[in-house]
Backbone bond lengths (Angstrom), bond angles and torsions (degrees), N, CA, C in turn:
res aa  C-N    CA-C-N  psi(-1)  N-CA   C-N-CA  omega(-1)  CA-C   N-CA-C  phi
1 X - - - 1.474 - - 1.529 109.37 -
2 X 1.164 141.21 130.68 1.269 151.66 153.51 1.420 125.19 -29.99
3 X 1.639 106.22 108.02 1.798 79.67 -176.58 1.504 119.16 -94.07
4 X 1.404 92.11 35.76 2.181 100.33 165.27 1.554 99.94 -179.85
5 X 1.348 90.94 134.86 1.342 117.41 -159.09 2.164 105.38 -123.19
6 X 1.438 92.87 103.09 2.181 77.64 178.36 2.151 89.94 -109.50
7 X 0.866 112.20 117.96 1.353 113.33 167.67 1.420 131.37 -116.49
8 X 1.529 109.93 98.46 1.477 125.61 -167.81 1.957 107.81 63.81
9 X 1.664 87.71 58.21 1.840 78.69 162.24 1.421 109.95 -85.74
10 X 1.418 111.68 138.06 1.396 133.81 167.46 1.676 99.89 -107.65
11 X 1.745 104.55 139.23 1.264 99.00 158.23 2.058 92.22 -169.00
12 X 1.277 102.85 132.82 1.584 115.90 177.36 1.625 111.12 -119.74
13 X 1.215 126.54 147.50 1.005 114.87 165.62 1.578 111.47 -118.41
14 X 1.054 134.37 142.18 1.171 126.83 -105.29 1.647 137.20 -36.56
15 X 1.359 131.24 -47.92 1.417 148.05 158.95 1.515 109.25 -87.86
16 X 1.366 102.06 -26.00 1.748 99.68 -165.95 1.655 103.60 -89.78
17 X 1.360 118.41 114.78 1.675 117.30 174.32 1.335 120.96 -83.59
18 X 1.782 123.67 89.17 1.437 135.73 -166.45 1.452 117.69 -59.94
19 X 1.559 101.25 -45.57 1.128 106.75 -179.08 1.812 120.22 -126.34
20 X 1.259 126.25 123.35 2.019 113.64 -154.93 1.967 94.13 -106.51
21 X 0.842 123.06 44.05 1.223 101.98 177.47 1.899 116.14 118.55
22 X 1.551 108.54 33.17 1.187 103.69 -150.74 1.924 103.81 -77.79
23 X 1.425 120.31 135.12 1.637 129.02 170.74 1.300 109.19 -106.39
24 X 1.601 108.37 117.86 1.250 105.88 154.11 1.377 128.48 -160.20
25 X 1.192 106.09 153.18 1.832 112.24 -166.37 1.408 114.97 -116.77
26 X 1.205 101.47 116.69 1.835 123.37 176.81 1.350 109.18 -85.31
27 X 1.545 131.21 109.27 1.520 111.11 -178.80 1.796 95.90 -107.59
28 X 1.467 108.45 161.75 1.206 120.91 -152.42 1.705 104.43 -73.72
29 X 1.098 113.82 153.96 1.584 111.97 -156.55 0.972 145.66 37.84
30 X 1.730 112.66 24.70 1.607 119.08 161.57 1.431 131.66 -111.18
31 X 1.246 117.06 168.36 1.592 106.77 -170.90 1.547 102.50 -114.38
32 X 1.278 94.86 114.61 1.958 104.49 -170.86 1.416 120.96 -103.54
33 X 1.107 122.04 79.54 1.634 127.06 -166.08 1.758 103.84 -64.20
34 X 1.521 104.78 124.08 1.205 126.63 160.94 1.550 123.86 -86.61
35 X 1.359 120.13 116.63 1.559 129.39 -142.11 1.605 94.76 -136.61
36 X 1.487 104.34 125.36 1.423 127.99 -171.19 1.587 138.75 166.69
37 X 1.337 121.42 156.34 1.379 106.45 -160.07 1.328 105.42 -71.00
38 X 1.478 105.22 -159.03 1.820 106.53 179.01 1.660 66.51 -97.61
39 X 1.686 79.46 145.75 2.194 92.80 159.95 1.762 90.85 105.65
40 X 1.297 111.30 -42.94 1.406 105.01 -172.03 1.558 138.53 -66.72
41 X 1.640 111.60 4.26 1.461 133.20 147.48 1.353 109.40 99.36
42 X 1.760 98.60 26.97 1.464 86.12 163.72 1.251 145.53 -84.37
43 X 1.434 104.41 -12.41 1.852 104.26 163.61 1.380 111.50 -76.18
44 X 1.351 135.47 3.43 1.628 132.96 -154.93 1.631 85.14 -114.36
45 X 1.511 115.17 -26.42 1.422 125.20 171.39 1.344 105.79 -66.96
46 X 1.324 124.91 -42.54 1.471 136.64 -156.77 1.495 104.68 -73.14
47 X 1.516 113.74 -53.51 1.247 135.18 -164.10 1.859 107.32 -76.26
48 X 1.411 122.09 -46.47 1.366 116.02 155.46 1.436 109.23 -59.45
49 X 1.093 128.19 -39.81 1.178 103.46 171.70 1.900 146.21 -47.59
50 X 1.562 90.17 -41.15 1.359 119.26 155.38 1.482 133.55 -60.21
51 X 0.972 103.23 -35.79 1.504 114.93 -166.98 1.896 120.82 103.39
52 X 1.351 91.53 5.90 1.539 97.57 -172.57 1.462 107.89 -80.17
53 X 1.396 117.76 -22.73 1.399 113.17 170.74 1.706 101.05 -141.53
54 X 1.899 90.18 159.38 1.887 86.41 -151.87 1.820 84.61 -84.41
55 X 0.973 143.99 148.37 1.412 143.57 135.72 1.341 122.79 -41.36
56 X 1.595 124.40 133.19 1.270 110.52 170.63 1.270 125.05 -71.34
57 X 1.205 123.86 8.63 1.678 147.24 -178.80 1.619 99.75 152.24
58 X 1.347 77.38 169.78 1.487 113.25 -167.07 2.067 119.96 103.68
59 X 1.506 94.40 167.40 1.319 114.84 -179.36 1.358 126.00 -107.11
60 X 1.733 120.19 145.99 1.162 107.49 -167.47 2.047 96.79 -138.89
61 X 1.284 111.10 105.01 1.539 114.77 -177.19 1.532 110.75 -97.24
62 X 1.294 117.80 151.60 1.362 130.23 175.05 1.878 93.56 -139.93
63 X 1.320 97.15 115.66 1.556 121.58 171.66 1.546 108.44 29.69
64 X 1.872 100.14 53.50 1.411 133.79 170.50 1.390 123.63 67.43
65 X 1.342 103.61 26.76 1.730 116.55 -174.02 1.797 88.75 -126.52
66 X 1.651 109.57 138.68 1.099 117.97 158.36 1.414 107.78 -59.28
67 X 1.537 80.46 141.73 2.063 92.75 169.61 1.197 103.83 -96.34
68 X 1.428 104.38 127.89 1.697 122.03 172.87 1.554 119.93 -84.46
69 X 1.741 106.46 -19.53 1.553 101.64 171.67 1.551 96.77 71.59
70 X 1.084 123.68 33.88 1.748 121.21 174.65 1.547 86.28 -97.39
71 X 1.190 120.65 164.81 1.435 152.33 154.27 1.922 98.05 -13.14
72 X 1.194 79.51 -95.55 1.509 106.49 178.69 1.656 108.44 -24.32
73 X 1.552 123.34 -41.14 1.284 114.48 -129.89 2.094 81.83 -109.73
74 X 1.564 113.13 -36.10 0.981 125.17 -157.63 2.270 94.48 -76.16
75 X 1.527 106.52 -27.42 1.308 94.22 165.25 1.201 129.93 -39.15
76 X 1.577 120.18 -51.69 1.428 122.46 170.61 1.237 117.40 -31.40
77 X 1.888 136.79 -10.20 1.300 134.36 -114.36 1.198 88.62 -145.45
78 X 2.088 140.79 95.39 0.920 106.83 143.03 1.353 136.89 -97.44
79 X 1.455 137.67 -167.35 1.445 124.66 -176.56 1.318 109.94 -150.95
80 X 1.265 120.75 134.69 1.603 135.70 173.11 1.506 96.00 -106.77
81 X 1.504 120.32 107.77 1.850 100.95 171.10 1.766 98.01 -94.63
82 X 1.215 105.99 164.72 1.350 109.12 168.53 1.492 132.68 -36.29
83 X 1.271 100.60 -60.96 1.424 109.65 146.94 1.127 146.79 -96.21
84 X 2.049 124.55 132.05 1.318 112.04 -157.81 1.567 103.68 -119.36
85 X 0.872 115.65 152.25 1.621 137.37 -169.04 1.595 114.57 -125.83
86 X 1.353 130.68 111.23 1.055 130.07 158.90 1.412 123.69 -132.89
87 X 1.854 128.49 -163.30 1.858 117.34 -147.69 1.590 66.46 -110.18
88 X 1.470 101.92 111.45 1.816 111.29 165.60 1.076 112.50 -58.23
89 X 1.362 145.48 -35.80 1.636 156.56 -164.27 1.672 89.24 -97.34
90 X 0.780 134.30 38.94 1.310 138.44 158.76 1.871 122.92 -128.99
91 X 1.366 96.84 175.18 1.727 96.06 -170.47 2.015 104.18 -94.44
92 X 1.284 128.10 127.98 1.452 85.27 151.71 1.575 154.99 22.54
93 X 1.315 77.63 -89.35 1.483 100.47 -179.53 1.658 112.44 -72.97
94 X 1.349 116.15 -43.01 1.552 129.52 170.50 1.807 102.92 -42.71
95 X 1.371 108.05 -63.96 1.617 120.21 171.62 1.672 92.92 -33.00
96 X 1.239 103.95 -76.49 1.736 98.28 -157.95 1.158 109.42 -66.41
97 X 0.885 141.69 -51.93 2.039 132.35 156.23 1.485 101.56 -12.43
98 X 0.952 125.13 -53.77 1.484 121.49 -140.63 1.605 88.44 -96.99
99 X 1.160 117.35 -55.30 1.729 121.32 166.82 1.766 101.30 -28.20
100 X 1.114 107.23 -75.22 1.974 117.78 -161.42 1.516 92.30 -66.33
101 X 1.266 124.48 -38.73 1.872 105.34 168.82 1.225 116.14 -46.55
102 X 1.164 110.83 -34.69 1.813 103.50 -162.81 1.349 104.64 -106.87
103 X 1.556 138.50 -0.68 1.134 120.18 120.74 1.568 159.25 -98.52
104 X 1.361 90.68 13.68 1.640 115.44 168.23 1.575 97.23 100.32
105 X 1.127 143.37 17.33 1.673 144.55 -127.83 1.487 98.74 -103.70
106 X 1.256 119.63 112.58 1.548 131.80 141.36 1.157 134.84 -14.49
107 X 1.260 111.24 -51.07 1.691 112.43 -157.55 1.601 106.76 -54.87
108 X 1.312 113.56 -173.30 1.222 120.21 174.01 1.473 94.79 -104.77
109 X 1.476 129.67 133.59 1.702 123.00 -174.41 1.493 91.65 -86.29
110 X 1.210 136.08 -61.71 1.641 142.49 -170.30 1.792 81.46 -35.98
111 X 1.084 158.76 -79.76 1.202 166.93 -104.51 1.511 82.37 -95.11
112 X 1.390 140.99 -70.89 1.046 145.39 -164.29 1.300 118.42 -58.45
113 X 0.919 97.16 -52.24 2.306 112.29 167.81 1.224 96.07 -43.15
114 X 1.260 115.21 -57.45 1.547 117.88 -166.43 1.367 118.42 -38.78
115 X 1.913 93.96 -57.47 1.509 112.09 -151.78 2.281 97.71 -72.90
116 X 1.344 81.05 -17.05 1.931 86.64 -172.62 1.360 112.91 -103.01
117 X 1.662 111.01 31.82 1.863 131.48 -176.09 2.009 102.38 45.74
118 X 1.119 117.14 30.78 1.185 110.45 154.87 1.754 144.20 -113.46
119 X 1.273 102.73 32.11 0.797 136.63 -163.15 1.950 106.67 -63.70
120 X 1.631 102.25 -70.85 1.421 117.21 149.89 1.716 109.81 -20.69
121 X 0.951 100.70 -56.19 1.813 102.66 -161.33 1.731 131.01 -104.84
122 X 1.535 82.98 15.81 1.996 106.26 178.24 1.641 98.29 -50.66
123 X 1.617 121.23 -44.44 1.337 95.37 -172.49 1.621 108.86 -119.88
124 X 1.035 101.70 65.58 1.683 119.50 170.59 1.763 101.30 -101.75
125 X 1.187 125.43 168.20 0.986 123.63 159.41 1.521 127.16 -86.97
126 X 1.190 148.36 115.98 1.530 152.96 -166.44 1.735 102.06 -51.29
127 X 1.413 114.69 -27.12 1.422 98.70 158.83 1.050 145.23 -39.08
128 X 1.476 101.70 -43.27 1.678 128.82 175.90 1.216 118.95 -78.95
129 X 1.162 131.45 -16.44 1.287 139.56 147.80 1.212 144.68 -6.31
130 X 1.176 147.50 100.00 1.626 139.40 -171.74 1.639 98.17 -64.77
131 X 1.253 116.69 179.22 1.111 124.65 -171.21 1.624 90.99 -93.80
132 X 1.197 133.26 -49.72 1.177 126.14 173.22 1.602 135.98 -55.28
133 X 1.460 96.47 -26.55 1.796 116.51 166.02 1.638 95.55 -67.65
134 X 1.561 121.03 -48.95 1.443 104.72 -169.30 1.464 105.06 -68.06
135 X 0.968 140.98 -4.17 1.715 130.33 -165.04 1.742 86.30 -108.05
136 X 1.100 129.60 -13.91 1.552 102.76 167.27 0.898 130.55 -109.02
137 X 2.069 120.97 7.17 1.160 140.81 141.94 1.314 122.59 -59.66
138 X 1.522 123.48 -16.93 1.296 145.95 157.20 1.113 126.04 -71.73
139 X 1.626 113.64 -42.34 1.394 116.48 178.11 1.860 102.94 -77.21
140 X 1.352 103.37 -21.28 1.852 103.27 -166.54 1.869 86.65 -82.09
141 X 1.343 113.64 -23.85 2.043 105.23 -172.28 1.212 97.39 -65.34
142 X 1.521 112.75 -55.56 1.462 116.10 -155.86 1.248 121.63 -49.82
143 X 1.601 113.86 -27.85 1.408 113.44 -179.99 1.562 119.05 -108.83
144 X 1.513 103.36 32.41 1.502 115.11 160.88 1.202 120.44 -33.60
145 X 1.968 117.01 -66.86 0.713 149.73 -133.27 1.879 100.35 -85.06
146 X 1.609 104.24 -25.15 1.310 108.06 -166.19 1.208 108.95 68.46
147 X 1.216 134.39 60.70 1.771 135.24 -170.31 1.621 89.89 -103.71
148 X 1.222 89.15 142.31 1.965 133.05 153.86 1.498 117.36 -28.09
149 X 1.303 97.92 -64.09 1.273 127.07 -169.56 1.797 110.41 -133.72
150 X 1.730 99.35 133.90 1.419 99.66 -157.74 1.304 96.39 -132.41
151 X 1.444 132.56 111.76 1.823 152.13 -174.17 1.771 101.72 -93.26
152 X 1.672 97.04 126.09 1.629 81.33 -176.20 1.977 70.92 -141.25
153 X 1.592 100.86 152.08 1.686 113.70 -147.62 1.953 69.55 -123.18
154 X 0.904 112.75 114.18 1.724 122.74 157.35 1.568 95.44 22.53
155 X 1.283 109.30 66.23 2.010 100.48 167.42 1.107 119.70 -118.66
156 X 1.744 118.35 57.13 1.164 108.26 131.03 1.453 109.30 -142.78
157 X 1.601 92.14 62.99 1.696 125.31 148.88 1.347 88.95 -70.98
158 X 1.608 98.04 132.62 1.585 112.77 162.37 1.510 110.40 57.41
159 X 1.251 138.35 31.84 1.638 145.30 134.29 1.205 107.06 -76.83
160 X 1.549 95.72 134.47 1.688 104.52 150.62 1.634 152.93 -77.52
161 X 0.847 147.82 74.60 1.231 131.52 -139.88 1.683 120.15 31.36
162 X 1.171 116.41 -76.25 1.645 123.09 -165.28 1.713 94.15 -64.46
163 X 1.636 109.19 -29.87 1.591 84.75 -153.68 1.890 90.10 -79.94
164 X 1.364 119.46 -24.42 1.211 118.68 172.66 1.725 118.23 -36.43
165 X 1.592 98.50 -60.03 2.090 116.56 -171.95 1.735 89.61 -48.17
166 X 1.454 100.55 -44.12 1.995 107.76 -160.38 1.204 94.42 -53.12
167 X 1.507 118.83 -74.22 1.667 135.67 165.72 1.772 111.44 -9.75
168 X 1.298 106.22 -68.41 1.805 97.16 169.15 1.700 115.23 -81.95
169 X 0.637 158.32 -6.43 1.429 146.86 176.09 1.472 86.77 -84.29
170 X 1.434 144.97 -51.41 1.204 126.81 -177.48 1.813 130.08 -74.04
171 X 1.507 94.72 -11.98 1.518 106.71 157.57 1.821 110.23 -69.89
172 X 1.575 106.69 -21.07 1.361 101.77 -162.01 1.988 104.46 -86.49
173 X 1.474 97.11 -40.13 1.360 129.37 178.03 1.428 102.04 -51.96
174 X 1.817 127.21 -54.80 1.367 109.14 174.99 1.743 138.30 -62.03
175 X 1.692 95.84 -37.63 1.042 124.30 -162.51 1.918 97.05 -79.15
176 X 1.109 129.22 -40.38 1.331 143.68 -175.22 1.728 104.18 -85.29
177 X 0.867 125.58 -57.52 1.938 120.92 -161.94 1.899 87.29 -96.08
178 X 1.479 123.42 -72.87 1.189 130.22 -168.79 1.595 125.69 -60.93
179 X 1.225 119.25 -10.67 1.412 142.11 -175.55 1.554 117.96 58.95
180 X 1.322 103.25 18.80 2.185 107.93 -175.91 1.532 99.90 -59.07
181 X 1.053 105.58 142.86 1.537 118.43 148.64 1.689 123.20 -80.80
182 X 1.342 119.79 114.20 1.279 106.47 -177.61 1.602 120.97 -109.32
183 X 1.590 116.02 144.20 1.647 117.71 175.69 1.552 92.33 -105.86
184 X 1.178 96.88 127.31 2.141 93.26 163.51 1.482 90.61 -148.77
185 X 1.555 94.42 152.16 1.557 128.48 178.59 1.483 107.04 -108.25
186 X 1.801 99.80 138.11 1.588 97.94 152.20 1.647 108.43 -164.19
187 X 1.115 118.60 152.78 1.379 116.24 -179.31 1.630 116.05 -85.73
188 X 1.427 94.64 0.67 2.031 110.29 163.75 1.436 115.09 -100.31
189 X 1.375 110.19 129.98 1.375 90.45 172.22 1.331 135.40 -108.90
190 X 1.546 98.10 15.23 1.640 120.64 -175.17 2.085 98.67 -95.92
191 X 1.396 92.15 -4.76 1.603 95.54 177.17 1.324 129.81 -93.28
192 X 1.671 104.52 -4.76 1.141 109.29 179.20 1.732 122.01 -143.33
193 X 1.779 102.79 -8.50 1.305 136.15 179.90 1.902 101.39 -44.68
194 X 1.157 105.96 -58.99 1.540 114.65 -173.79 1.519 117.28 -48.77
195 X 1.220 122.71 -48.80 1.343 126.67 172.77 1.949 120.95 -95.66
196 X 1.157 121.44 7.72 1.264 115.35 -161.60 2.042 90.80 -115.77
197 X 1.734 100.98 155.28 1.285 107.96 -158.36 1.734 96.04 -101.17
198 X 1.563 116.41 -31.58 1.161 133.70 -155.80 1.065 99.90 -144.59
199 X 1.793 115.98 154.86 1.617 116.81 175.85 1.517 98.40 -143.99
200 X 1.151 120.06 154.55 1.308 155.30 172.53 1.761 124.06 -104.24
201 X 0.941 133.76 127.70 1.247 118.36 -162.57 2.092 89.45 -139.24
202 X 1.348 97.19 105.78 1.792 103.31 -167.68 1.851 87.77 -106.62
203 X 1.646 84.17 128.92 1.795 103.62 175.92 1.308 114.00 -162.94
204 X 1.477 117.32 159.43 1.281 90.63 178.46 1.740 125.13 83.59
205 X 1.254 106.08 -24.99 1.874 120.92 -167.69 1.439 94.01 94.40
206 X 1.363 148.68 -27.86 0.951 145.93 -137.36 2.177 114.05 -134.27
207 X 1.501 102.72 134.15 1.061 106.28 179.26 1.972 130.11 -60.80
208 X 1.549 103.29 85.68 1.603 99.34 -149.33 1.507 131.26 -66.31
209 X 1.961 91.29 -23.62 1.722 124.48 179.60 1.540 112.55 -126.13
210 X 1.262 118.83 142.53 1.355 94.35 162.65 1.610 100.20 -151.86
211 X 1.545 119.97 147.66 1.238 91.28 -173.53 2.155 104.38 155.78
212 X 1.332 110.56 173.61 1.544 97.36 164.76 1.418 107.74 -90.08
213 X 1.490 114.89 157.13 1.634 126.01 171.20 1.570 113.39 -44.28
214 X 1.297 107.79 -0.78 1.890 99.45 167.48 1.300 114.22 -135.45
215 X 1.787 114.74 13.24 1.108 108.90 144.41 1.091 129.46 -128.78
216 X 2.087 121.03 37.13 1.029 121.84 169.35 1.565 93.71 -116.45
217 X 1.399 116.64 -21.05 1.680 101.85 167.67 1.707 143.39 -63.57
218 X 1.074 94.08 158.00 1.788 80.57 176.58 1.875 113.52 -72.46
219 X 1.084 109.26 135.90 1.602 103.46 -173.33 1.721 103.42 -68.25
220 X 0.968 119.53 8.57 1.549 107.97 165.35 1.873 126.39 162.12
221 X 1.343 102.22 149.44 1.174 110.42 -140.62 1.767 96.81 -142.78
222 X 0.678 119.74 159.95 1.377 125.06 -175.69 1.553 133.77 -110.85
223 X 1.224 127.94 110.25 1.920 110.65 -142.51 1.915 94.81 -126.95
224 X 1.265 104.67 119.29 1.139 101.94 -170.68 1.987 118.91 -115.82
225 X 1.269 94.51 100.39 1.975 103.76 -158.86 1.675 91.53 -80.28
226 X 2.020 86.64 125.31 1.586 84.33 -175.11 1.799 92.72 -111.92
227 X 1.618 89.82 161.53 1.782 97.49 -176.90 1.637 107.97 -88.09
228 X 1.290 102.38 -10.86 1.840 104.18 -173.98 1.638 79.97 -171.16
229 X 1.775 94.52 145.48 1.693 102.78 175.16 1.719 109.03 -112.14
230 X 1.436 91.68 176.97 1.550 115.98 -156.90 1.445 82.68 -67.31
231 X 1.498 90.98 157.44 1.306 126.93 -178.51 1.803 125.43 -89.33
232 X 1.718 106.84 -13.05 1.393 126.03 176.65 1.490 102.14 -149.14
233 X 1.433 117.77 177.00 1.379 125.26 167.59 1.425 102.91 -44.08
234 X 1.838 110.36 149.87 1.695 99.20 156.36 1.523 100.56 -136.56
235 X 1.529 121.08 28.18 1.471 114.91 176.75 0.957 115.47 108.76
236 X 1.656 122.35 -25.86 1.454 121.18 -140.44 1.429 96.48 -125.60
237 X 1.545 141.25 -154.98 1.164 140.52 145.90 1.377 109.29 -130.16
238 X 1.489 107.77 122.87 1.847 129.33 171.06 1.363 110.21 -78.28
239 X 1.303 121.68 88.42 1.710 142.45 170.03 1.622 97.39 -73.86
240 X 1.292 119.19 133.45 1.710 108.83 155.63 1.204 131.49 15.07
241 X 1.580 107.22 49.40 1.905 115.36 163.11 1.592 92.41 102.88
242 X 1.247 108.11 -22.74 1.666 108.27 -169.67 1.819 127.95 -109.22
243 X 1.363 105.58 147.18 1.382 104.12 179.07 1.796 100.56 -138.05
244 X 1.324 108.39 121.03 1.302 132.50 -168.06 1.616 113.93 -109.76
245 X 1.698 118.20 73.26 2.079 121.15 167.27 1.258 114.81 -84.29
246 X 0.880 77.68 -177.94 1.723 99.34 166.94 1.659 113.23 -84.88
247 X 1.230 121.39 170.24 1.316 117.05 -144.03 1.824 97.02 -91.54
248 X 1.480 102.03 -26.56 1.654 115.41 -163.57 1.837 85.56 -95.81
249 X 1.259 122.66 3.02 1.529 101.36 167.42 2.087 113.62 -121.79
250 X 1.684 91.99 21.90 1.701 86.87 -174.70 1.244 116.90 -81.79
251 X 1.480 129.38 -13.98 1.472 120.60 166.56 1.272 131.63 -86.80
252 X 1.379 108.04 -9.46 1.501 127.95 170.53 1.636 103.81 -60.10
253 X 1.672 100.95 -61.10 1.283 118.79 -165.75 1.959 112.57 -67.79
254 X 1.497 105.48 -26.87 1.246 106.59 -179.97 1.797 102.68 -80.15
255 X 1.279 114.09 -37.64 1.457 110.67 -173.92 1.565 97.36 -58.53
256 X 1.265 129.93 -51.10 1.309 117.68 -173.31 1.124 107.03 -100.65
257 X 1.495 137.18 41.85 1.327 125.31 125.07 1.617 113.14 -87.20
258 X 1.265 138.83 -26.29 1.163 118.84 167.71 1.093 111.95 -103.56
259 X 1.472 138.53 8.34 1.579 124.90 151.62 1.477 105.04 -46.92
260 X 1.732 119.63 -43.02 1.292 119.63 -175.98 1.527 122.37 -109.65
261 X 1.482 101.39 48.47 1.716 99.49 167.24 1.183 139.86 112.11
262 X 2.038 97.67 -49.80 1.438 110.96 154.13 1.523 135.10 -34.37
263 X 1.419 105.26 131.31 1.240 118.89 171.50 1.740 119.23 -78.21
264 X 0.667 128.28 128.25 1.777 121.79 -178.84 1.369 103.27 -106.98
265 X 1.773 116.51 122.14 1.131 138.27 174.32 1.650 116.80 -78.18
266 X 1.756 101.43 -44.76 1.892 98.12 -160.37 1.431 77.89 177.66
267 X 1.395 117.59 157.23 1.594 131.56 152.48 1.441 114.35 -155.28
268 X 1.370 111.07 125.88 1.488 124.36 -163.27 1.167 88.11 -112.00
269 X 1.674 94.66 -167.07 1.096 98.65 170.69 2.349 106.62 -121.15
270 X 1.364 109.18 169.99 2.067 84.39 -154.95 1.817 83.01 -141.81
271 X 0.981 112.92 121.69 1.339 105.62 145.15 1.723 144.82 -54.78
272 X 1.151 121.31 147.66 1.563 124.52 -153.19 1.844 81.92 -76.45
273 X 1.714 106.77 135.22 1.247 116.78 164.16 1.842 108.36 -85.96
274 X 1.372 112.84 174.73 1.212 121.75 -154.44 1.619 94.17 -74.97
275 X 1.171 110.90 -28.49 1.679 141.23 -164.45 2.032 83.35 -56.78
276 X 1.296 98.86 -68.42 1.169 133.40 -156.46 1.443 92.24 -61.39
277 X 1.324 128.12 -52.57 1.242 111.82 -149.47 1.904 102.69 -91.65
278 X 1.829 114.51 -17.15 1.289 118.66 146.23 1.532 126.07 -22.40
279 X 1.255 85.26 -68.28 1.605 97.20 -166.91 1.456 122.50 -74.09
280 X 1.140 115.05 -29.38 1.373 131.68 159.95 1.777 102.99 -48.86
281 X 1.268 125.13 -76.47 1.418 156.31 -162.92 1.911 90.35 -43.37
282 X 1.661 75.08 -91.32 2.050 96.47 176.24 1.189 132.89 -48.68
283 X 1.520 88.10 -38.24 1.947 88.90 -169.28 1.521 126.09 -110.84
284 X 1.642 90.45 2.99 1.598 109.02 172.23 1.570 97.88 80.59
């Protein structure tokens, strides 16, 4: 059974229709990357999901029970939004006190700083903060609550390299020791590819792929490694030694790589990368 269920969310704001019917299934302890441009409605996805915005229809299940969005029910629920906000004239640690007051929350916060490398800097003020220190004071709030299910909105906007690696080992850390199920969004897909079990590809308003990286790709594709490249356009695009068609366009593409110059190394045959199957999906 799925432990989250969105069935046919609709939501427009006023003339403009954001979301046409969106389906999707969260099964319990996996990490399901939501894949899409900016504009393509995935926080408006995020937020019906929550209860933060009403849907103009549609359904929203948690382990086959409508979600009522009561108190009680929305605990299961944590959230990273894109953007994070905290009391700058405050400590770290002051922030997270004040976070776990207002939801009654257990955890140990020092424990949480820790686990999100802020440990050093609990009593700094959040003013001082990089923008990337604040998103893992965000990622350490969100899981105050000890939630079920854990929503992270494109956060590693504004990481740096390291704070990015930090960012997945702690997707790996919840999902592995703590048992969360996680949804995260990003309009990269090399940002979230490494840790996620399943992908989603939202366009259109609408959920276009859904599935693992070898069963939302095309089973095959044609990859042609050149020893020296063409000398003019040949239709195609020459990536790093390589040119990657479709299978019904590789003799076209080989005749006019050596009408114009190209050297031909090898041509297999390659499966569609995740990269690949984005852009196809999203970007037409």
């Amino acid at each position: 059974m799925p432990s989250l269920e969105l069935r046919g969310i609709h939501r427009s704001y006023g003339d403009i229709q954001v979301l046409k019917g969106v389906d999707l299934e969260l099964r319990e302890g996996e990490t399901y990357g939501l894949l899409g441009p900016n504009g393509a409605g995935k926080t408006t996805l995020f937020r019906c999901m929550l209860g933060l915005l009403t849907p103009d229809s549609g359904r929203v299940l948690i382990d086959g029970e409508e979600f009522d969005f009561s108190r009680e029910k929305r605990s299961q629920l944590g959230y990273l939004p894109s953007g994070v906000s905290f009391y700058g004239n405050l400590t770290a640690e002051e922030n997270m006190r004040f976070f776990a007051d207002l939801v009654d929350s257990p955890p140990d916060t020092d424990e949480l700083l820790d686990q999100v490398g802020l440990a050093e800097d609990q009593d700094r003020k959040v003013k001082e903060f990089s923008t990337g220190m604040k998103k893992r004071l965000g990622i350490a709030q969100s899981l105050l609550r000890q939630p079920d299910i854990m929503v992270y909105d494109e956060p590693t906007t504004g990481l740096d390299p390291e704070g990015k690696k930090r960012f997945r080992r702690q997707i790996r850390r919840v999902t592995e020791d703590e048992e969360v199920t996680v949804l995260v969004s990003s309009h990269i897909t090399g940002e979230i590819e490494p840790v996620c079990d399943r992908f989603g590809i939202l366009a259109d308003g609408e959920i276009q792929v859904s599935g693992t990286k070898q069963e939302i790709s095309r089973e095959e594709r044609t990859r042609i490694q050149l020893s020296s490249e063409p000398s003019e356009p040949v239709g195609a695009e020459v990536e790093d030694g390589y040119v990657v068609v479709d299978p019904g366009e590789t003799e076209d593409v080989l005749r006019r790589l050596i009408d114009a110059g190209a050297g031909i190394e090898s041509v297999e045959p390659a499966r569609e990368t995740l990269e690949d199957v984005y852009m196809r999906v999203a970007e037409g």
